[in-house]
C-alpha positions in Angstrom: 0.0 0.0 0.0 0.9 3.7 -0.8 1.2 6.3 1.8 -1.5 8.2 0.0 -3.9 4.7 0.5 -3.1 4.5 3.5 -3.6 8.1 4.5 -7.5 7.7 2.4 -8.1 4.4 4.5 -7.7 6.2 7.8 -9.6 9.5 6.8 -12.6 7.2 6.0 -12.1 5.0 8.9 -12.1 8.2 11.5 -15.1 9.7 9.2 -17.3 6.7 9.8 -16.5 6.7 13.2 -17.6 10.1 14.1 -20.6 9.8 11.8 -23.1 8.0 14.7 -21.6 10.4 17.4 -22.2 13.5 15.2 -25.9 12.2 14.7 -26.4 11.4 18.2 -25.4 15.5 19.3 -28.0 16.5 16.9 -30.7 14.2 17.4 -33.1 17.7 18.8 -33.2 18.1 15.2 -35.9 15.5 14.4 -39.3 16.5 14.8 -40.5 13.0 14.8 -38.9 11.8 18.2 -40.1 15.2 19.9 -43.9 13.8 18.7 -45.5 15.5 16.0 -47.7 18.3 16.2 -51.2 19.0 14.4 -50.9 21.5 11.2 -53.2 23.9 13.3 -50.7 23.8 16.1 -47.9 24.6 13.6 -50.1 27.6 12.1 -50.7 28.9 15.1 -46.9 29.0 16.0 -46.3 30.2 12.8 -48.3 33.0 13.4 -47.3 34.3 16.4 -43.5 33.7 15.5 -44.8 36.4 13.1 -46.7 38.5 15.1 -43.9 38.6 18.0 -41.0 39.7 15.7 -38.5 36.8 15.8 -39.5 36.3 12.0 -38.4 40.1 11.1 -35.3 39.9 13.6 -34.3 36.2 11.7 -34.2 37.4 8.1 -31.4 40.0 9.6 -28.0 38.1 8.8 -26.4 40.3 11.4 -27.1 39.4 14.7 -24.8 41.4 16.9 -26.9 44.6 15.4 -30.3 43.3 16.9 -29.6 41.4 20.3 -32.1 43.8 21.9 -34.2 43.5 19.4 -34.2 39.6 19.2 -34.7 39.4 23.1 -37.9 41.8 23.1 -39.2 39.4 20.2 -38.1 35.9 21.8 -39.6 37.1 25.2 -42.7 38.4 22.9 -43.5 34.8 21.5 -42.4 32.6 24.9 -45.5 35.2 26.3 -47.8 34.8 23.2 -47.3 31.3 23.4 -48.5 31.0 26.6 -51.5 32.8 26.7 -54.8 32.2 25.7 -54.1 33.9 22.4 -52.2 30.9 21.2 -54.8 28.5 22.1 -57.8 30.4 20.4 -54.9 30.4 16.9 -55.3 26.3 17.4 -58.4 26.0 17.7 -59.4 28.6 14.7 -57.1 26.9 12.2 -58.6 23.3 13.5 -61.9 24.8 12.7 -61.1 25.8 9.5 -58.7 22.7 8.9 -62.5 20.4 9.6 -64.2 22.7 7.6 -62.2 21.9 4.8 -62.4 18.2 5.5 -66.1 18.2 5.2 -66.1 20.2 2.2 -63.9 17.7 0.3 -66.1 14.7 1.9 -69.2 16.4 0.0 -67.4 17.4 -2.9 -66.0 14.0 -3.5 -69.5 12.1 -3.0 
């Protein structure tokens, strides 16, 4: 074997090997383990995400500029979140999401 085999051998032996530990420190990342969540839930959170800022503050690429900014918004949505506000968003959107249901039932008989 060649120095430069050799060399390629280990680099993909040490890459394989860090492959289920790198996978492991991100597993937060899939949605499915942290149980899914209706598409009226995810509405809702979309729309208050909105409404509280974080989604003007995020499409900023600088965020040393808006730290204020960004805490006033995140403290925004942790308090729109919890608040009846959020619930009534869930609830509207599950309406509307059975509504739709219904319609396509009748429309497809």
């Amino acid at each position: 074997m060649t120095t430069k085999t050799l060399i390629a051998t280990a680099l993909i032996a040490l890459s394989a090997a860090a492959v289920p530990a790198f996978a492991q420190s991100y597993s937060h990342l899939d949605p499915i383990t942290q149980g899914q969540k209706t598409r009226a839930e995810v509405l809702a959170d979309l729309e208050i995400y909105r409404a509280s800022g974080l989604a003007a503050v995020d499409r900023t690429e600088d965020f040393a500029l808006n730290a204020g900014q960004r805490a006033k918004a995140q403290a925004r949505y942790a308090e729109l979140k919890a608040s009846p506000t959020y619930a009534a968003l869930v609830q509207r959107y599950a309406a509307k999401d059975a509504k739709g249901a219904a319609t396509e039932g009748v429309a497809a008989r």
